[in-house]
C-alpha positions in Angstrom: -79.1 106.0 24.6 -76.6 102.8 25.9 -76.4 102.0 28.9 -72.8 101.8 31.0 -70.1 99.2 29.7 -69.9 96.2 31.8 -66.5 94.2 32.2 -66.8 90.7 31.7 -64.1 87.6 31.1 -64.5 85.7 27.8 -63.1 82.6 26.9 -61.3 81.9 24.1 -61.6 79.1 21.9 -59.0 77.5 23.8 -60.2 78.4 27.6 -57.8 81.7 28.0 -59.8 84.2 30.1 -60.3 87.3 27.9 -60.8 90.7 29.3 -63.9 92.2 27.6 -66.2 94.7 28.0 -70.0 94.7 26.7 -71.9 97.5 25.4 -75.8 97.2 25.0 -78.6 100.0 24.2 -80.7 101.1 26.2 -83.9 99.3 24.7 -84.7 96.4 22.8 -82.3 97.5 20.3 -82.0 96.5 16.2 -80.9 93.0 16.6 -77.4 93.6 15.8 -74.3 92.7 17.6 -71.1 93.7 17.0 -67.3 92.3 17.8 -64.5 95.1 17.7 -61.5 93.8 17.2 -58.1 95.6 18.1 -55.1 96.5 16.2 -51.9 94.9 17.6 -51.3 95.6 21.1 -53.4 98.3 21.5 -56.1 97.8 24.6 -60.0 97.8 24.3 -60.4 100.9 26.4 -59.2 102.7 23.1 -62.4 101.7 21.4 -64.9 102.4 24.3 -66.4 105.9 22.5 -67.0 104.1 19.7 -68.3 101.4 21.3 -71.2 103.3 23.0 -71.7 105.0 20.1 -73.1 101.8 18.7 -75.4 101.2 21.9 -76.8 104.4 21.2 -77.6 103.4 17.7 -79.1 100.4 18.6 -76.9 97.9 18.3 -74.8 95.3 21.2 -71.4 95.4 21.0 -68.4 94.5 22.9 -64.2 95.0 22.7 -61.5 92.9 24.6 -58.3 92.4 25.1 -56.4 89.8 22.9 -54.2 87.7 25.3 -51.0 89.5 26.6 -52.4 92.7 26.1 -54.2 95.1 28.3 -56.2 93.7 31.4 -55.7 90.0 29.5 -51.8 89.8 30.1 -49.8 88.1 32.9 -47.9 90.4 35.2 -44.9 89.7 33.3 -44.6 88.8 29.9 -41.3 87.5 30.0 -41.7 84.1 28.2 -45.3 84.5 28.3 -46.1 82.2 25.2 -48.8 84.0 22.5 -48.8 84.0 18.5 -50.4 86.6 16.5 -52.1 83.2 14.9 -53.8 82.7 18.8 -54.8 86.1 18.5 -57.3 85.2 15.3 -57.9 81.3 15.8 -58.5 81.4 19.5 -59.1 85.1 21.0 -61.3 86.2 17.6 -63.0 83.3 17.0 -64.1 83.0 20.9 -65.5 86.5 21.1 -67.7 85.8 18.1 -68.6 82.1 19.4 -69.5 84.5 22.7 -71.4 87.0 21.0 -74.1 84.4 19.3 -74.5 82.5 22.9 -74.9 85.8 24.4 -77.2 87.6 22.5 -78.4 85.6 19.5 -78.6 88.1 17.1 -80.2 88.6 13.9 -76.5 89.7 12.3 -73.3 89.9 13.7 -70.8 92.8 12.3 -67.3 92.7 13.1 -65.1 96.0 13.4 -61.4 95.6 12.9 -58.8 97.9 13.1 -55.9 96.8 11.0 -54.9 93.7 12.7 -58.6 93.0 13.9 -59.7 93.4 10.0 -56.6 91.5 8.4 -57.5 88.3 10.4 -61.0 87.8 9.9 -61.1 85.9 6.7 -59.0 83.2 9.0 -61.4 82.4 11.3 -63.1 79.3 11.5 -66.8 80.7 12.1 -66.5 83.4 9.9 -69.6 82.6 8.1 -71.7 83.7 10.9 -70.3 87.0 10.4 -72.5 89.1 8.6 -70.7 92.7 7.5 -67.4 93.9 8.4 -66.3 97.4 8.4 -62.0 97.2 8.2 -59.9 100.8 9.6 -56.4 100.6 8.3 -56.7 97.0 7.8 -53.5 96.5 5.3 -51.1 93.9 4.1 -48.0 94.5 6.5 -45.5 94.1 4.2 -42.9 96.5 4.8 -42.3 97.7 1.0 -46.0 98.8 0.6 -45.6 101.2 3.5 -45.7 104.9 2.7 -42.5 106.8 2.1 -39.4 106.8 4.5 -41.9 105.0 6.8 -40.8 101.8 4.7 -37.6 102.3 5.7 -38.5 102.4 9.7 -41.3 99.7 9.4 -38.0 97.6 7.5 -35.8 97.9 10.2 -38.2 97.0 12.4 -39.3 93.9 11.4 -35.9 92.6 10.3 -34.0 94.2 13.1 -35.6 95.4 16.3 -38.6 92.0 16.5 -36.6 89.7 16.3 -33.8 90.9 18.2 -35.9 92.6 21.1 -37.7 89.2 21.5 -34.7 86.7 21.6 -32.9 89.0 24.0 -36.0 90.0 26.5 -38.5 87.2 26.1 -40.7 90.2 24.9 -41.0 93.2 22.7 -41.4 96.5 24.7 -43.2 97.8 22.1 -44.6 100.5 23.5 -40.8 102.1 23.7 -41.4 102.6 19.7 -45.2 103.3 19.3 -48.3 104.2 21.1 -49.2 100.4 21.3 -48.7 98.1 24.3 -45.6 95.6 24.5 -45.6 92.1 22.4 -45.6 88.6 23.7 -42.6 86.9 21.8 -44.3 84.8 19.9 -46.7 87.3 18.4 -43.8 89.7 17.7 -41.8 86.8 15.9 -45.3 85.9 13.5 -45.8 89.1 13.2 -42.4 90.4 11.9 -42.0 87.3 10.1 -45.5 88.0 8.4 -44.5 91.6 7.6 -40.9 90.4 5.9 -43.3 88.7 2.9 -44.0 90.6 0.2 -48.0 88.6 0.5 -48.0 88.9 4.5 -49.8 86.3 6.4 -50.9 84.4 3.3 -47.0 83.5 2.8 -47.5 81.5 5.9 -47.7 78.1 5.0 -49.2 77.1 8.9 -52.4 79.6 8.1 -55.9 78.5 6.6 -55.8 81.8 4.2 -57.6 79.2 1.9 -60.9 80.7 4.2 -61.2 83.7 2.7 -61.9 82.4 -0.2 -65.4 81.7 1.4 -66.1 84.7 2.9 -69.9 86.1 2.0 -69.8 89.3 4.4 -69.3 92.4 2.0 -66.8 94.5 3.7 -66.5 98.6 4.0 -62.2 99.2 4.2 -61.3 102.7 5.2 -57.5 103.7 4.2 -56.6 106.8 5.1 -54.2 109.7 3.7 -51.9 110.8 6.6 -52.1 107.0 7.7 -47.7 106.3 8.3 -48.9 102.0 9.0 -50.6 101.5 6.0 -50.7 103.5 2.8 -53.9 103.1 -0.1 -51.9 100.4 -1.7 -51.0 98.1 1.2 -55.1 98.6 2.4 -55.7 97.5 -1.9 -53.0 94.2 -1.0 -55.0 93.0 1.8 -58.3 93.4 0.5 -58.0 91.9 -2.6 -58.6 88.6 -0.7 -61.9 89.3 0.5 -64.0 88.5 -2.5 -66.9 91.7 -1.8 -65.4 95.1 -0.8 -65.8 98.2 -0.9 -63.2 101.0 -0.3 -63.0 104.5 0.7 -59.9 106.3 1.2 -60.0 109.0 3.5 -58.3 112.5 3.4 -59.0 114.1 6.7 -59.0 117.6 5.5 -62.0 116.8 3.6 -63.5 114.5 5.8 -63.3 117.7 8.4 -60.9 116.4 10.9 -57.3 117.9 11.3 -55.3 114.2 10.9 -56.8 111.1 11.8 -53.5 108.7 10.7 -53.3 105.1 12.2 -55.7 105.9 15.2 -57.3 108.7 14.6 -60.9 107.2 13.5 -61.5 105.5 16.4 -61.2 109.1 19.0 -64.0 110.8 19.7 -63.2 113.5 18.0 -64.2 111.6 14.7 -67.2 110.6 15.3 -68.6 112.5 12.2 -67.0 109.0 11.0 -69.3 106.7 12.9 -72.3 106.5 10.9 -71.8 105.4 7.6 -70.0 102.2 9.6 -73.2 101.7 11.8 -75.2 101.7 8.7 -73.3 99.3 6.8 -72.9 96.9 9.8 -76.8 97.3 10.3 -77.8 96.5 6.2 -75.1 95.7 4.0 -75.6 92.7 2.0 -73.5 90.3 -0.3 -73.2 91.5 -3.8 -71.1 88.5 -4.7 -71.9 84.6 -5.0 -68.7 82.5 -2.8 
């Protein structure tokens, strides 16, 4: 049992108000508190069943909104100015920073969902995270992308990011995905990031040098029918985590009809959901930093 989700304001690492929502079981629960961490542009409400299915295991946990997204953007985002880099540095690190002065837990697990599991290694209080399970958390790069979907994810990033965000002030991303529109700045890392054949660690103004020092062991899911990030580009970005462990999903035999980028996060896949709870709940380091 969980009880109902309860919206909140965080605040970043740098004071930006952070729409959030917390998730906590219905009893004393297993000590465990857990940070779920969005792809990019894609709103927290889109996690809330998996959310409560952690409360009902046992464990705290709570999703937000990285800043110009969902109920944490301006009215307009015209000139509204965000990097993808904030996203990590400030929005990420806060919510964990929030999630130790709020409940003090025993561990803390953090859930990303490609963008939300590329970035961790990045953050500046990473050691206080304890497991991380990573959905479709891959390197970006366009070339590593499955198929003809190179070719679209290409054009993209050279053509419609830049262009979009020069002209507008924004990206209306949501025009070209299920995702919400970018701030300019995010969509110009971003794209910029996805043009380098090593994705964000091509960018001289990150501290990728942190993953190097990363002791949670981490459970990456790729997944089959998954057009955003194919086996190998999940293999690229995970090779700089030093402890993983990989599972590559074919929704056939994991008894779903399709799952693709999104997929393992609707309700409909919750036959998903445990193995993640369990390794968020126990897994330890196999692997001295």
């Amino acid at each position: 049992m969980s009880r109902p989700g309860v919206d909140l304001r965080i605040s970043a690492r740098d004071g930006y108000a952070l729409a959030a929502t917390k998730y906590e079981p219905a009893g004393e629960g297993l000590g465990v508190a857990v940070g779920i961490h969005s792809a990019t542009a894609v709103p927290r409400r889109y996690y809330d069943a998996f959310a409560r299915f952690l409360a009902g295991r046992g464990l705290h946990a709570v999703t937000y909104d990285y800043r110009g997204i969902g109920d944490s953007a301006p009215k307009s985002l015209r000139g509204f100015e965000a990097t993808a880099a904030d996203w990590a540095l400030q929005d990420m690190a806060g919510v964990v920073d929030w999630i130790e002065s709020e409940w003090s837990p025993q561990r803390i697990g953090h859930v990303g969902h490609s963008f939300g599991g590329q970035t961790m290694g990045l953050l500046p209080n990473a050691d206080r995270i304890d497991a991380m399970v990573a959905v479709s958390s891959q390197s970006g790069y366009w070339r590593l992308q499955p198929g003809m979907d190179a070719w679209a994810v290409g054009f993209h990033m050279h053509v419609t990011m830049p262009l979009l965000a020069s002209l507008l002030g924004y990206v209306p991303w949501s025009a070209f995905s299920r995702a919400e529109d970018l701030p300019r700045g995010v969509a110009r890392q971003w794209s910029r990031w996805c043009r380098s054949p090593d994705y964000l660690f091509d960018d001289p103004t990150l501290p990728a040098e942190r993953y190097r020092g990363i002791h949670a062991p981490v459970l990456a899911y790729s997944i089959e029918d998954d057009a955003w990030g194919s086996a190998r580009a999940v293999d690229a970005l995970m090779r700089h985590y030093p402890d993983v462990t990989r599972r590559h999903l074919v929704p056939a035999q994991a008894g779903v009809p399709a799952l693709g980028h999104f997929g393992w996060f609707r309700e409909r896949s919750q036959s998903l959901w445990p193995e993640a709870a369990d390794w968020l709940i126990s897994a330890k380091a196999t692997t001295s930093t």
